[in-house]
C-alpha positions as CSV (number, residue, x, y, z in Angstrom):
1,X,-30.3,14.8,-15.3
2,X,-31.4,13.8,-18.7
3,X,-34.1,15.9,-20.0
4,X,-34.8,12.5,-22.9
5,X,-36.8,9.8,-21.1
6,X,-39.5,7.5,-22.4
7,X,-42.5,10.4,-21.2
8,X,-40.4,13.0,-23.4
9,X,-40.0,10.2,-26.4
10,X,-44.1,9.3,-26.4
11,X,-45.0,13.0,-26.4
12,X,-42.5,13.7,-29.2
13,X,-43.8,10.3,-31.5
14,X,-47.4,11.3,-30.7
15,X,-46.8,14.7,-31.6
16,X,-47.5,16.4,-28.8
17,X,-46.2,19.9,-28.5
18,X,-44.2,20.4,-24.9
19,X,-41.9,22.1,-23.1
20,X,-39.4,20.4,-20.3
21,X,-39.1,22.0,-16.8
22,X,-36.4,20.3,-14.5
23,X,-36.1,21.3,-10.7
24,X,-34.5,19.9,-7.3
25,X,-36.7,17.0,-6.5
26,X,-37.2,16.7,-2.5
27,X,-37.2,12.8,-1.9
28,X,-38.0,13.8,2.1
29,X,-41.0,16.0,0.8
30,X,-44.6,14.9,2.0
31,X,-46.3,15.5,-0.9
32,X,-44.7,15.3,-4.5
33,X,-46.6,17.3,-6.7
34,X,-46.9,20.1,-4.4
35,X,-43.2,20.3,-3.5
36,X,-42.7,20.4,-7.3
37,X,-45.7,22.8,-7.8
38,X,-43.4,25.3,-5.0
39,X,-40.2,24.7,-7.2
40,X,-41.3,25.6,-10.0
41,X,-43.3,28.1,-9.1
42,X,-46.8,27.2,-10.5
43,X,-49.8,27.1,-9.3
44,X,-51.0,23.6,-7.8
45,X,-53.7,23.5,-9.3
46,X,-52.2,23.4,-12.5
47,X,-49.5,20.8,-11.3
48,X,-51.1,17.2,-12.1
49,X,-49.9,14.4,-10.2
50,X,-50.2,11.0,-11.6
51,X,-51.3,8.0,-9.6
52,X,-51.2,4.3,-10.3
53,X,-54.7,2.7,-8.8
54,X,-57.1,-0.2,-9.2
55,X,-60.3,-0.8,-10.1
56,X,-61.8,-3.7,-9.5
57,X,-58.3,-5.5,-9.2
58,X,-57.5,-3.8,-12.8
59,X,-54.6,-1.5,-13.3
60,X,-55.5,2.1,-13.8
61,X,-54.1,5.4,-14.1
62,X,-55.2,8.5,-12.8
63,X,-54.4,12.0,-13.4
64,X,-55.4,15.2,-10.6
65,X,-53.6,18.7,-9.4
66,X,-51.4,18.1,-7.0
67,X,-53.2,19.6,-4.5
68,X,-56.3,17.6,-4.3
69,X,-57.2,13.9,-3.2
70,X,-58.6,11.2,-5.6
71,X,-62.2,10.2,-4.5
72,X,-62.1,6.1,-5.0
73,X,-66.0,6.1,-5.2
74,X,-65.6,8.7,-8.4
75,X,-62.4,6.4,-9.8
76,X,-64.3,3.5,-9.9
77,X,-67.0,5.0,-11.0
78,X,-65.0,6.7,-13.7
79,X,-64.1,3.5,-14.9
80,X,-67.2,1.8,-15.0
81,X,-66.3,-0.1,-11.5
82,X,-67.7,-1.0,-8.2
83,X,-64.3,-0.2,-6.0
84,X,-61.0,1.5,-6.3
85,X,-57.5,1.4,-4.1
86,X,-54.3,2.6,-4.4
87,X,-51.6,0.5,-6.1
88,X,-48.8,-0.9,-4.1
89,X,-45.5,1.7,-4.7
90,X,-43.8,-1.5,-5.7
91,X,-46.4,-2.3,-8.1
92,X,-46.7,0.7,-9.5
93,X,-43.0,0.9,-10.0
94,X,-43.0,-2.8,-12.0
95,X,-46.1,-1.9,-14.2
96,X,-45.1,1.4,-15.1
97,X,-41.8,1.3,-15.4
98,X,-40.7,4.4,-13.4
99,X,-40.0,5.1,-10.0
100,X,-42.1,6.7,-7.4
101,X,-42.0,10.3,-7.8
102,X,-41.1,10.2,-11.0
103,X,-44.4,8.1,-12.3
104,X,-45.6,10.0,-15.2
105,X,-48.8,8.8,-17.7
106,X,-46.6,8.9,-21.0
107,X,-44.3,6.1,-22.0
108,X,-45.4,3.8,-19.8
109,X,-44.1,0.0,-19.7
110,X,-47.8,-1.4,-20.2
111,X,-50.5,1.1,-21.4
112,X,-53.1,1.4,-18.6
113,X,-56.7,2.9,-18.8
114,X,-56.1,6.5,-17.6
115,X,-58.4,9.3,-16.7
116,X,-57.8,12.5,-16.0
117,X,-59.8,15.7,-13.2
118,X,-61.7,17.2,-15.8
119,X,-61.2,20.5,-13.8
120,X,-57.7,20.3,-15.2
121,X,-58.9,20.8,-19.0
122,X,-60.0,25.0,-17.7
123,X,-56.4,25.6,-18.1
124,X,-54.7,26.3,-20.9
125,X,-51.2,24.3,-20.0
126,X,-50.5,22.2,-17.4
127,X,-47.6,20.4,-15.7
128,X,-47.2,16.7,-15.7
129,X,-44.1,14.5,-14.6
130,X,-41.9,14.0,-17.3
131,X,-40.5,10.5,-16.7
132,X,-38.1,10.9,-13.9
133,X,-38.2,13.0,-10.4
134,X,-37.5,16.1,-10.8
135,X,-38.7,16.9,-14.5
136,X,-41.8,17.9,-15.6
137,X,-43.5,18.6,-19.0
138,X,-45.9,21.8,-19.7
139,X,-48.7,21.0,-22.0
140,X,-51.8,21.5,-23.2
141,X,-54.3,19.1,-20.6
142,X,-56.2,18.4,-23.9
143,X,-53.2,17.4,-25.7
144,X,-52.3,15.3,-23.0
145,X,-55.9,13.7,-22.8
146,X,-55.7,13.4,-26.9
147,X,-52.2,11.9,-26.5
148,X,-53.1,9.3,-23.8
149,X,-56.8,8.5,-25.1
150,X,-57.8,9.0,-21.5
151,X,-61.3,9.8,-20.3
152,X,-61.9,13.6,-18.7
153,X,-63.8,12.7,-15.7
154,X,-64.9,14.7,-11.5
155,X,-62.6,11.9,-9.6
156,X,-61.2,14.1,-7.1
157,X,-63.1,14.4,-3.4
């Protein structure tokens, strides 16, 4: 597994101080970010996972710990919109540039409005994917908010 991927290559132009966690990625697992939460042995809360959603038919990112749900009425909101959904895997793969599991909010093919669960900015490091499944990148959730010019907003349920 390469621990160099376009994520790690962003965070290093823009700066950002980070450290890079690999650990066996469960393709079978029913939820990501808490089977990588459980491998590395942190708590969920402090996991993020990063979704790929719509606003108003416009491409956004969206940033929560891995063990809550995103609230569409507080995405859209978050954004300024009337109604949010879930990208399309497939989509989400083609805009981003990574594969499903492996999504992460740096180094994206095509820079998306992101936001990310203010909750998450209580702690002082957080986990976020790195680029590819199984890798993840510990970091300050400020840095990471700095680094992707994201908005700190309540969008989980």
């Amino acid at each position: 597994m390469s621990r160099t991927t376009r994520a790690t290559q962003a965070l290093t132009k823009a700066g950002v101080a980070f450290t890079v966690h690999a650990y066996d990625y469960d393709p079978n697992a029913d939820r990501v970010g808490l089977q990588a939460a459980e491998a590395i042995g942190e708590d969920p809360a402090r996991v993020l996972k990063t979704l790929m959603a719509e606003v108003d038919g416009r491409p956004v990112c969206v940033v929560v710990p891995s063990d809550r749900e995103v609230s569409m009425k507080k995405l859209a909101s978050a954004f300024g919109g009337k109604s949010a959904g879930m990208m399309k895997p497939a989509d989400a793969e083609r805009l981003t540039g990574y594969h499903v599991g492996g999504i992460s909010p740096f180094g994206q093919r095509k820079a998306v409005p992101t936001a990310i669960e203010a909750a998450a900015l209580a702690h002082d490091l957080v986990y976020l994917n790195g680029g590819q499944r199984g890798l993840q990148v510990r970091l300050s959730p400020r840095a990471a908010l700095a680094a992707l010019k994201a908005v700190a907003a309540s969008v989980v349920a």
